[in-house]
Backbone as a printed PyTorch tensor [residue, N CA C, xyz], in Angstrom:
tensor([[[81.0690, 62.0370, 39.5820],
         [80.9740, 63.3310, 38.9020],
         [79.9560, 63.2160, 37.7610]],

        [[79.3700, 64.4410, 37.1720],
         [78.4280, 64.3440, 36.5490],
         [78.8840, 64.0960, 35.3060]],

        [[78.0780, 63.1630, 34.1720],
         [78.6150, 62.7080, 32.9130],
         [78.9430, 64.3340, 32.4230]],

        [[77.8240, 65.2890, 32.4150],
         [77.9270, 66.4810, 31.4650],
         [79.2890, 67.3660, 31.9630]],

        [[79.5860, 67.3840, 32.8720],
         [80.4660, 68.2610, 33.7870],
         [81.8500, 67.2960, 33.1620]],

        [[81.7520, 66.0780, 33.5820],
         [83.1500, 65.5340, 32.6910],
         [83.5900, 65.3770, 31.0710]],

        [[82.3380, 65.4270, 30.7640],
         [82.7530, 65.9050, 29.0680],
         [83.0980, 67.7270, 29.0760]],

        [[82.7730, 68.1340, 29.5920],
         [83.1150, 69.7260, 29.0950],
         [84.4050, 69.8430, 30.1370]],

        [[85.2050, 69.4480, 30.7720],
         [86.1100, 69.1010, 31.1010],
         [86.9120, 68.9440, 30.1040]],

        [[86.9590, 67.4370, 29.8170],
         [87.7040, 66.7070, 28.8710],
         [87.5940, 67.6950, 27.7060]],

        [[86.6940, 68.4760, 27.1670],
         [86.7400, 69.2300, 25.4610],
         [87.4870, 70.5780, 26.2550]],

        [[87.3950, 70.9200, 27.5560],
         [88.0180, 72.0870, 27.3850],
         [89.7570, 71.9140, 28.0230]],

        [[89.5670, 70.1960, 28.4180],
         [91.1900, 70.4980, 28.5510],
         [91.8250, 70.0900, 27.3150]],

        [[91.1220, 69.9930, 26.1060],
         [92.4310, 69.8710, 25.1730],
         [92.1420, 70.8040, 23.8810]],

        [[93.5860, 71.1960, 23.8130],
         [93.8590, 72.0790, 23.0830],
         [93.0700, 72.4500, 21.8510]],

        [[92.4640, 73.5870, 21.4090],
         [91.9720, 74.3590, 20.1100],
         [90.7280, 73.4350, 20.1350]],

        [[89.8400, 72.4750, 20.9530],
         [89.2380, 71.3470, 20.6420],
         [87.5130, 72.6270, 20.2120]],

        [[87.1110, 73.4660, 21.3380],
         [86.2530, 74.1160, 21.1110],
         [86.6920, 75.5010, 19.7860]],

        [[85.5370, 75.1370, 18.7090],
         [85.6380, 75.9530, 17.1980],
         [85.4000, 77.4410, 17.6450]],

        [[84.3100, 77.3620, 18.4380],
         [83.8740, 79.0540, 18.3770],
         [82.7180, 78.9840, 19.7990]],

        [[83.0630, 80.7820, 19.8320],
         [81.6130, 80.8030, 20.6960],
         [80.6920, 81.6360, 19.9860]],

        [[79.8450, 81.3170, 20.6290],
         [78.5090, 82.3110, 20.0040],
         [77.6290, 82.8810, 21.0540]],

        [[76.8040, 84.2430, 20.4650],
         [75.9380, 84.4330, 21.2410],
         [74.5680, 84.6120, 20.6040]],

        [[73.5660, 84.1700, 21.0540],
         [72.2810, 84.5170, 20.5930],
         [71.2490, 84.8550, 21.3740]],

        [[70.7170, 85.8840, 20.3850],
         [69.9250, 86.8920, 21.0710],
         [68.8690, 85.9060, 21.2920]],

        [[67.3760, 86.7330, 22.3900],
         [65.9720, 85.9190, 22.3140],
         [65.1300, 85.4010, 20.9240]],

        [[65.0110, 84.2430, 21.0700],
         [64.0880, 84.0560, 20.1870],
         [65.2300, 83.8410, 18.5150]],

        [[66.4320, 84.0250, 18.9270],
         [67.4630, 83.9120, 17.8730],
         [67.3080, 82.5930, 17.3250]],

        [[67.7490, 81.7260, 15.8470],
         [67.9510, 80.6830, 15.7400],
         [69.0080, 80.0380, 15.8300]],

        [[69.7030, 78.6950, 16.3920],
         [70.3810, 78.5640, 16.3960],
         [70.6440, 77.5420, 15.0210]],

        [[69.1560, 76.9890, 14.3720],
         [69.2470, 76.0850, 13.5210],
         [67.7300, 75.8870, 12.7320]],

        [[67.5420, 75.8740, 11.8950],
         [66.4230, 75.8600, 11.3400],
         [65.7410, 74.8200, 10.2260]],

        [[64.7020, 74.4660, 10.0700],
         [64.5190, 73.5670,  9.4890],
         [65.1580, 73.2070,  7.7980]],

        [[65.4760, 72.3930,  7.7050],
         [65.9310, 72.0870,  6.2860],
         [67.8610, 71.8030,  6.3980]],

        [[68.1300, 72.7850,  7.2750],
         [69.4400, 72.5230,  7.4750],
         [70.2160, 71.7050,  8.0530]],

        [[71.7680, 71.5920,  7.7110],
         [72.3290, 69.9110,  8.4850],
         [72.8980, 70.8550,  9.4120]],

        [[73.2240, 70.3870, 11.0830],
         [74.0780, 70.9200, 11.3700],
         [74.8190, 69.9000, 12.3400]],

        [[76.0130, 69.6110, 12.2220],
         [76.9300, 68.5020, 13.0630],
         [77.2440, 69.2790, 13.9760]],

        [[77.0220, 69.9670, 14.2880],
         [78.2330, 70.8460, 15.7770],
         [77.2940, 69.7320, 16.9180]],

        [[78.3430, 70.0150, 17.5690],
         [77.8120, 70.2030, 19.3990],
         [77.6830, 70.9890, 20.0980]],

        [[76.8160, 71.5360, 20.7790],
         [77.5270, 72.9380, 21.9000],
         [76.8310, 73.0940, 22.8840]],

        [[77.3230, 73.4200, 23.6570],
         [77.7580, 73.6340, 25.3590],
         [77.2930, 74.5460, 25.4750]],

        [[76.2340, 74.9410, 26.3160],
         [75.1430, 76.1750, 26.6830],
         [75.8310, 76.4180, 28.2570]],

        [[76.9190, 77.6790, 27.8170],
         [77.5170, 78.5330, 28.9680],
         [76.1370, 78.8230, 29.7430]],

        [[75.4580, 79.7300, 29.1950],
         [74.8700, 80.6380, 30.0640],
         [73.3520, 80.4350, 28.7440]],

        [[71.9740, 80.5000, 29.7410],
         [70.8430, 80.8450, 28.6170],
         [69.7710, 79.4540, 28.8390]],

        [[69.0890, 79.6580, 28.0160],
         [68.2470, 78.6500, 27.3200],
         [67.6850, 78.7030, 26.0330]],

        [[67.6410, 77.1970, 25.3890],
         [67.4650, 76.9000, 23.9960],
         [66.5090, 75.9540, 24.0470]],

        [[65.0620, 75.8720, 22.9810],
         [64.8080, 74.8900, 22.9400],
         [64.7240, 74.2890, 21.3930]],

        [[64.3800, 72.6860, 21.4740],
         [64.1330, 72.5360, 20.0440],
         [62.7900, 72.0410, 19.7270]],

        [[62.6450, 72.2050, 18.8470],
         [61.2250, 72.4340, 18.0840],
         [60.5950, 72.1320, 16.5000]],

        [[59.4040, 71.2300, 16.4950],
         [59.1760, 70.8750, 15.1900],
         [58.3470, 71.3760, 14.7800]],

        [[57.9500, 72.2080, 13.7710],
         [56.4200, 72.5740, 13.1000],
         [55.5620, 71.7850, 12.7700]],

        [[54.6310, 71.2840, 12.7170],
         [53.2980, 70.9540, 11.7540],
         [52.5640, 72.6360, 11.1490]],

        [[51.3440, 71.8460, 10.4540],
         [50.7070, 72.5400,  9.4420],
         [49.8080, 73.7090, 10.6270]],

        [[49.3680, 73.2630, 11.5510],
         [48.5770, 73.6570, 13.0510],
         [49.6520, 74.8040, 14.1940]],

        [[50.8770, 74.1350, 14.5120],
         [51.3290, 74.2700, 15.8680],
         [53.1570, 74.0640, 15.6070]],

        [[53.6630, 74.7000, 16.7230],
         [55.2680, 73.8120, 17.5780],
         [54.9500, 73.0550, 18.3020]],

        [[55.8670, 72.0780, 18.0080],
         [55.8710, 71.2170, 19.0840],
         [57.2470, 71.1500, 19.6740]],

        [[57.4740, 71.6260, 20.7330],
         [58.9600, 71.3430, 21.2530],
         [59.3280, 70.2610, 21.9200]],

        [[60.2480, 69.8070, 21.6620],
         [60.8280, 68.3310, 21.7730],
         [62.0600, 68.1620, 22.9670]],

        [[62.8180, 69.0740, 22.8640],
         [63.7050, 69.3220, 24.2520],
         [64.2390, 70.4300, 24.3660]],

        [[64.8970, 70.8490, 25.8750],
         [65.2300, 71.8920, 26.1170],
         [66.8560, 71.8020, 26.4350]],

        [[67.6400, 72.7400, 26.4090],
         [68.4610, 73.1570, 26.6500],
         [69.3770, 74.1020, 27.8370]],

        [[69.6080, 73.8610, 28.7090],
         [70.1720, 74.9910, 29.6320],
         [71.0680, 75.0150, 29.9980]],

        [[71.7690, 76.2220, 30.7610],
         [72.8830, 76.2270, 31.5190],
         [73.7100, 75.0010, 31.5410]],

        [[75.1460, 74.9220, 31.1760],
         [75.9160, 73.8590, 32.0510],
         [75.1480, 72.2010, 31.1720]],

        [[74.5550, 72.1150, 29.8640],
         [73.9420, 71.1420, 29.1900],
         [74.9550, 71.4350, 27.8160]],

        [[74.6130, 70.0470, 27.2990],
         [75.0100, 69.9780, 25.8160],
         [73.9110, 69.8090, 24.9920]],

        [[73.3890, 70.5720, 23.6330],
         [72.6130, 69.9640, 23.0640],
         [73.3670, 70.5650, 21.9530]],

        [[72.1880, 69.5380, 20.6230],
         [72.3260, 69.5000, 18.9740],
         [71.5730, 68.9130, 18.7700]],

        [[71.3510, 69.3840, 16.9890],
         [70.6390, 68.6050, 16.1460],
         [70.3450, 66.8440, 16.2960]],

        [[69.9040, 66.4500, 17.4640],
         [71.0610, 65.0190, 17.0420],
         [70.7930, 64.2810, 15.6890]],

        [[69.6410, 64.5530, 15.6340],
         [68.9960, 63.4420, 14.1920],
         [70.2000, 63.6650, 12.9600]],

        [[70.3090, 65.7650, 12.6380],
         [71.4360, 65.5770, 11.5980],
         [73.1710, 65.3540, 12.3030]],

        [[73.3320, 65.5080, 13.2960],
         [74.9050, 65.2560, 14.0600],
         [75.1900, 64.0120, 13.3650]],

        [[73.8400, 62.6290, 14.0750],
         [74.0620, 61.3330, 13.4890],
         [74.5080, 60.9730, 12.0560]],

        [[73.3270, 61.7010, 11.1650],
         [73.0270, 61.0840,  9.6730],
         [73.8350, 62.1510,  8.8220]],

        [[74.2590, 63.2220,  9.3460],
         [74.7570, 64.3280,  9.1830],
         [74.2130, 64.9990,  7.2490]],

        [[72.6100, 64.9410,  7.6100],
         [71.5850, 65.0580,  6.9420],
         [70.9270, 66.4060,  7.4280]],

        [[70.0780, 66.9420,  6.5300],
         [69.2040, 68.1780,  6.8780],
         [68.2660, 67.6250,  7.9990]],

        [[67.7490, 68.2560,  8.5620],
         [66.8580, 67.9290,  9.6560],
         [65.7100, 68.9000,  9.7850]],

        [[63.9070, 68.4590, 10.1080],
         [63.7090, 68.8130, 10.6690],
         [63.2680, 69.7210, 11.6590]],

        [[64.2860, 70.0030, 12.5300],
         [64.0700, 70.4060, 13.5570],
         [64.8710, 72.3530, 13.6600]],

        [[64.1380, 72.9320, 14.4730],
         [64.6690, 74.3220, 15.0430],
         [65.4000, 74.2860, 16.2240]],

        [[66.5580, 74.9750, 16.0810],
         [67.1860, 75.4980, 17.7700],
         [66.6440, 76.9510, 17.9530]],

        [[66.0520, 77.2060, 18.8020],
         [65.6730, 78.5670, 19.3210],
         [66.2720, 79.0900, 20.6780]],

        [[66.7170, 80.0320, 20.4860],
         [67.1940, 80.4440, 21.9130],
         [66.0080, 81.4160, 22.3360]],

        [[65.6630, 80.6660, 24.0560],
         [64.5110, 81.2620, 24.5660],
         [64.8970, 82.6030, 25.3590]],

        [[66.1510, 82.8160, 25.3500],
         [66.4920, 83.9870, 25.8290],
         [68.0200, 83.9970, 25.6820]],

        [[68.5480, 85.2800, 26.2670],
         [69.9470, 85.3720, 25.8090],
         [71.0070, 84.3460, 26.0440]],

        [[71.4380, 84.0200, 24.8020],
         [72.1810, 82.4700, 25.5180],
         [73.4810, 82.7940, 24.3960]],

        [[74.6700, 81.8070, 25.3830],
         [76.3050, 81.7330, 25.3940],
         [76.3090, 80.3330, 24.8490]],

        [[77.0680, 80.1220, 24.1910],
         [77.4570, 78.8980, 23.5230],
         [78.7730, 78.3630, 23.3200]],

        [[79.6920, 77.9060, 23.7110],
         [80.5200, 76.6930, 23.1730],
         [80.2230, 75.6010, 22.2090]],

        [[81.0790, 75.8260, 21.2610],
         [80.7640, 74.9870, 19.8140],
         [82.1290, 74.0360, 19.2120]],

        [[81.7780, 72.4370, 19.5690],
         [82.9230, 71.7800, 18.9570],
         [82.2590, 71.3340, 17.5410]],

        [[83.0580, 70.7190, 16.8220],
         [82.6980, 70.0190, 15.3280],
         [82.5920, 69.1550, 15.8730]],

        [[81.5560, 67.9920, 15.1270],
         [81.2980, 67.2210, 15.1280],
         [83.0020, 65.6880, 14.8780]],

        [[83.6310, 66.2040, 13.9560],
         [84.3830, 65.2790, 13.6810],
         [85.8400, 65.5670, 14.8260]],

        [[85.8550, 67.0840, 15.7920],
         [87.0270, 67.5920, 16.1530],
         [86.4730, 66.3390, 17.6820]],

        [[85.4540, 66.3680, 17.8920],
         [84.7820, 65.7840, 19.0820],
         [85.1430, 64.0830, 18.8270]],

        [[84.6040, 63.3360, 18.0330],
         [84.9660, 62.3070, 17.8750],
         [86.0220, 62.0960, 17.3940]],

        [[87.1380, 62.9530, 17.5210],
         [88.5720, 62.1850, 17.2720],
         [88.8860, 62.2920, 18.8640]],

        [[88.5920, 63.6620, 19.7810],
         [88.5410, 62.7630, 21.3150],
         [88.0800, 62.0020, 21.7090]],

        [[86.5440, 61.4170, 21.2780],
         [86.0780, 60.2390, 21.9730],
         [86.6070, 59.4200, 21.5710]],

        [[87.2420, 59.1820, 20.4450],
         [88.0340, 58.0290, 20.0240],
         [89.3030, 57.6390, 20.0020]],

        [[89.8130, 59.0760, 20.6040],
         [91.1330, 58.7370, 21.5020],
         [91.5380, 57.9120, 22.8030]],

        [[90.4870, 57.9290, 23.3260],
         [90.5060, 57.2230, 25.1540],
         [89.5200, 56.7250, 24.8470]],

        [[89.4140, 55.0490, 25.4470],
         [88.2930, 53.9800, 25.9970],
         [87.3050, 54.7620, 26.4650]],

        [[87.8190, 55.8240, 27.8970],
         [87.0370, 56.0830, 28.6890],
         [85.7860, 57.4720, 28.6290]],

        [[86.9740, 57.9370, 27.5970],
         [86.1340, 59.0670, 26.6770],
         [84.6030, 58.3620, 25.6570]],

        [[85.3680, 57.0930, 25.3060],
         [84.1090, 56.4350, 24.2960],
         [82.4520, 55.7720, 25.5670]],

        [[83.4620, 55.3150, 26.4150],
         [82.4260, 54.9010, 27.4990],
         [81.7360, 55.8830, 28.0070]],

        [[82.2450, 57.0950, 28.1180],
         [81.5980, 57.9070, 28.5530],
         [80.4620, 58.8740, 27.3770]],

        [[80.8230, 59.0070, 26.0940],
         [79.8870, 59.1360, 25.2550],
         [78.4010, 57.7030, 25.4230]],

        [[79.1620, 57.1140, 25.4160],
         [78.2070, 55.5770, 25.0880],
         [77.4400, 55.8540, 26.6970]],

        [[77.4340, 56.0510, 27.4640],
         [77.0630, 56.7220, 28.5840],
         [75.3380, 58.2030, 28.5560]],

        [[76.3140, 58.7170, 27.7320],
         [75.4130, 59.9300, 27.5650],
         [74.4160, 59.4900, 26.3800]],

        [[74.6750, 58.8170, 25.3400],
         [73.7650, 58.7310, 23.9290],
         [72.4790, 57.5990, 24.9820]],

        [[73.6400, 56.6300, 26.0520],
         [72.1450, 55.8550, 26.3780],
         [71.0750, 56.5950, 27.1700]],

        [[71.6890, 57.5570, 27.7300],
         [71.0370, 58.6240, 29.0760],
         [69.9600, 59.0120, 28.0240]],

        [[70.7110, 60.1550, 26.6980],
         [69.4260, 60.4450, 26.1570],
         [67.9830, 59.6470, 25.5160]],

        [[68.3850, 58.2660, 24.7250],
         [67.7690, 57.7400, 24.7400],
         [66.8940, 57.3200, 25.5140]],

        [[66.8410, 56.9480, 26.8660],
         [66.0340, 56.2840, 27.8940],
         [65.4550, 57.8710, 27.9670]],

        [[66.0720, 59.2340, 28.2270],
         [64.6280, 60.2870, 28.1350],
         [64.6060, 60.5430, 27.3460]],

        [[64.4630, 59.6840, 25.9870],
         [63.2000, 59.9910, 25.2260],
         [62.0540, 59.0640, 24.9780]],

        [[62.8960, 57.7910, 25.8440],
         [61.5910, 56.9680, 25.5480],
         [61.0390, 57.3490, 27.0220]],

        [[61.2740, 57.7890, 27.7470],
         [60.7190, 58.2130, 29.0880],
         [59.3200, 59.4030, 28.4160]],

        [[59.7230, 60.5200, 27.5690],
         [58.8610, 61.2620, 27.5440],
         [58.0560, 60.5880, 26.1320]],

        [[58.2680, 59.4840, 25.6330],
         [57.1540, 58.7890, 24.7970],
         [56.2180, 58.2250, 25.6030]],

        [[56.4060, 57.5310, 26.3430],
         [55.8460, 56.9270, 27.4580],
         [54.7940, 57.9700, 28.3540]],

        [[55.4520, 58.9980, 28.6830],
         [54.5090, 59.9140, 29.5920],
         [53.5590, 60.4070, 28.1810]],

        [[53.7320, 60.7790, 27.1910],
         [52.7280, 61.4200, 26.4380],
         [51.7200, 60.6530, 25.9140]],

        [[51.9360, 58.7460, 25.8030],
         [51.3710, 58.0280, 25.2050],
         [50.6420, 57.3410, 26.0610]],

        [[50.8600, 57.2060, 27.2320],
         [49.9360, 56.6060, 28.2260],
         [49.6260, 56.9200, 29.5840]],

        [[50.3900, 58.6330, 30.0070],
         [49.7360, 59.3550, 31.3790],
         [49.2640, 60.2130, 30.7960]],

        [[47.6430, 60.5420, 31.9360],
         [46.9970, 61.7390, 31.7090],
         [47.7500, 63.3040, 31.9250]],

        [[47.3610, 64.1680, 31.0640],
         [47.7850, 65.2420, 31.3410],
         [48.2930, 65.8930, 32.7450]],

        [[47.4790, 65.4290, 33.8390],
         [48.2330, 65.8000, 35.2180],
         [49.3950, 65.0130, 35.4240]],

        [[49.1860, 63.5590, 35.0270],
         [50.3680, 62.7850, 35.4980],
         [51.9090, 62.9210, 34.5730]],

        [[51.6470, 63.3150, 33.4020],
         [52.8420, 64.1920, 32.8730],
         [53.3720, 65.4290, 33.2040]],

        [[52.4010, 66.0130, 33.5910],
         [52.8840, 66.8600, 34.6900],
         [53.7670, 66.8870, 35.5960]],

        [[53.0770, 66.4960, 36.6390],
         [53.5610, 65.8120, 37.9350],
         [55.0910, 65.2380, 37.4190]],

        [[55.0470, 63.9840, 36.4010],
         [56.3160, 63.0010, 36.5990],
         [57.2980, 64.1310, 35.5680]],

        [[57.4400, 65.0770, 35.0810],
         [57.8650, 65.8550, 34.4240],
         [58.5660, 66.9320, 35.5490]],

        [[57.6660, 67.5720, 36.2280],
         [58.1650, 68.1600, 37.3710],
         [58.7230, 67.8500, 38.6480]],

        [[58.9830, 66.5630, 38.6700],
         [59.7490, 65.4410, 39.4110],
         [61.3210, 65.5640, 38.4580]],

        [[60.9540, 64.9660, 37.4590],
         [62.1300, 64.4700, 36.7230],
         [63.0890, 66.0700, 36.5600]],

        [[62.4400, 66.7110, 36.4230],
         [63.2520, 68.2030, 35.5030],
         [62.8340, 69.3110, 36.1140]],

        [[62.9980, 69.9380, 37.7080],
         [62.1800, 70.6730, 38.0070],
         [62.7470, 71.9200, 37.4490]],

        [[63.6510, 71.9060, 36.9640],
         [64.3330, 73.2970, 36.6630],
         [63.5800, 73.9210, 35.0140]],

        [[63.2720, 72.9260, 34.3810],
         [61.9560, 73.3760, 33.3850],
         [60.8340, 74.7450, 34.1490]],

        [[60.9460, 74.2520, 34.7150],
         [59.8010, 75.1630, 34.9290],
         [60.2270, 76.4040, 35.5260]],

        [[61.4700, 76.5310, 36.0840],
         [62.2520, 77.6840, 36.3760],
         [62.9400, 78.4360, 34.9840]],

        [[62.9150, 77.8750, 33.9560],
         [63.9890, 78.6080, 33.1730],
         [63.1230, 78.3240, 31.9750]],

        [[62.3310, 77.6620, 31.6180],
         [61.1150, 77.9800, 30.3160],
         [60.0200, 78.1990, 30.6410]],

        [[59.4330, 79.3540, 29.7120],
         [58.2350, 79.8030, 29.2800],
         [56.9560, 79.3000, 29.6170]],

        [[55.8970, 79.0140, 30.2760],
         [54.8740, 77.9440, 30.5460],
         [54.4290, 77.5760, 29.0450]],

        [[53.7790, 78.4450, 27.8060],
         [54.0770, 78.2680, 26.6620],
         [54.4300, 77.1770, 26.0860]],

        [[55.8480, 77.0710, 26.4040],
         [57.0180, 76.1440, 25.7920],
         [56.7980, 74.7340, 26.5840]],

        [[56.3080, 75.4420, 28.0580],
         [56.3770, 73.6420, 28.8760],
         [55.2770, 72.8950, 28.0360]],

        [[54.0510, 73.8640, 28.0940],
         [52.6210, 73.5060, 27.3370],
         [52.5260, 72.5800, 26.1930]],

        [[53.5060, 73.0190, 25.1560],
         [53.6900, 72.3440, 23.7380],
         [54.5790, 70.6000, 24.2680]],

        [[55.5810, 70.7870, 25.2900],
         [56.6100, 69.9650, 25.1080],
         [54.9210, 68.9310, 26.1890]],

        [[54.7960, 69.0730, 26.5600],
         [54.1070, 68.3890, 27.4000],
         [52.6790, 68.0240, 26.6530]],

        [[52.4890, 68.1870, 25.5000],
         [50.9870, 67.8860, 24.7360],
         [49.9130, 68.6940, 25.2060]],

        [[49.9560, 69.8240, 25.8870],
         [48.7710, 70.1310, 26.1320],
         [48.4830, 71.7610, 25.9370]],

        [[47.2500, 72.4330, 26.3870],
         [47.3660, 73.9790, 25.9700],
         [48.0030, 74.6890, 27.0940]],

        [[48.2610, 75.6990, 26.9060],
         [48.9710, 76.3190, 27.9430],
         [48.0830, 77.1350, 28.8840]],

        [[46.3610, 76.5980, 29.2440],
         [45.4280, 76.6150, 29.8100],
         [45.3130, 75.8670, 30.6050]],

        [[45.5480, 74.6130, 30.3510],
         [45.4620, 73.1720, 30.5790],
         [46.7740, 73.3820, 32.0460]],

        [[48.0050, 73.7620, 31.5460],
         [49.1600, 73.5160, 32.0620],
         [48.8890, 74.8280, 33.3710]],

        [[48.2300, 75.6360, 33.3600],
         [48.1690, 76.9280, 34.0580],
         [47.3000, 76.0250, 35.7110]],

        [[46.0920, 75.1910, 34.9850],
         [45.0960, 74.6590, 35.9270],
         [46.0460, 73.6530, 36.8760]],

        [[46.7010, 72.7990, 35.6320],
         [47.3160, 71.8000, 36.4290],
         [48.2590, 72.0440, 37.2960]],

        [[48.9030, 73.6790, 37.1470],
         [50.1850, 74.0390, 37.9600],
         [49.3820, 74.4560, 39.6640]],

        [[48.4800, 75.4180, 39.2410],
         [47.4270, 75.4560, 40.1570],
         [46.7110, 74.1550, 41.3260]],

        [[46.3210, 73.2840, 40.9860],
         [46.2040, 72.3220, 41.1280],
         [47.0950, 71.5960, 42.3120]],

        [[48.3540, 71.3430, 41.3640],
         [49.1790, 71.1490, 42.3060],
         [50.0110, 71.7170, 43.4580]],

        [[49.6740, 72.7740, 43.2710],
         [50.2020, 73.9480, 44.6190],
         [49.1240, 73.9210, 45.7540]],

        [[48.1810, 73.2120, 44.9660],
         [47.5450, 73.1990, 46.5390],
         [46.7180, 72.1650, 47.2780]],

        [[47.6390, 71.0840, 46.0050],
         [47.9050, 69.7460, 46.8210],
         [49.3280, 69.5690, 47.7930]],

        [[50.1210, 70.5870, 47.4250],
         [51.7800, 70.2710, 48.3490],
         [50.8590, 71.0870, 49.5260]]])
């Protein structure tokens, strides 16, 4: 069974464990720079992405969808301001545990902790996966191994949004989509 599918299981079979739901409109924030936020939450329905400013540009860093968990993680961890933006890229449903209501389940059961320790390594390895594609494949080949790895990106975000998360212009990403449609 899938790690994500058995954690939202486990938080929704025990009692009062999820705080609130939310909804946010397009383009809504879910979190914005300067602020801490420890929650976790469970994207019912929608998409979210997150996103860093410079002085130039966004740069979006990951996405969010359907049937996924995301957060702040940098402030969840250090439970510090962060950073980073949650944006909802369109109308999106949310499930929201606390940070501390969550780790008194993972730290109730072994198998609950194994199974966190599970997911923190998953994310880690994609992010050094997408350090790796930005730091040493050419723009097509991040492409390509991007639309391998995650094809549903490209079904449920913005080309825009793929453009930024992927280092390149959203010119660049238009040719290369091109490109490859008529190499399959």
């Amino acid at each position: 069974m899938d790690l994500l599918v058995q954690l939202h299981q486990i938080i929704d079979q025990t009692p009062n464990a999820w705080k609130d739901d939310l909804q946010l409109k397009r383009n809504e924030y879910l979190k914005v720079k300067g602020s801490t936020d420890t929650n976790l939450y469970y994207v019912e329905s929608g998409c979210l992405r997150v996103f860093i400013e410079d002085e130039f540009e966004e740069h979006s860093i990951r996405f969010g969808y359907t049937k996924n968990f995301i957060a702040a993680l940098d402030s969840y961890i250090t439970e510090k301001p962060s950073p980073f933006y949650i944006q909802a890229i369109r109308k999106t449903e949310l499930k929201v545990i606390e940070k501390a209501a969550f780790m008194n389940l993972v730290n109730s059961n072994i198998e609950f902790q194994k199974l966190w320790l599970q997911m923190l390594s998953g994310l880690v390895y994609q992010q050094l996966e997408r350090e790796v594609d930005i730091l040493t494949y050419s723009p097509a080949e991040r492409y390509k191994r991007v639309l391998e790895r995650s094809p549903q990106l490209f079904q449920e975000v913005p080309s825009k949004y793929i453009a930024s998360y992927l280092r390149m212009t959203p010119e660049t990403l238009s040719r290369l989509k091109k490109t490859v449609l008529n190499e399959l």
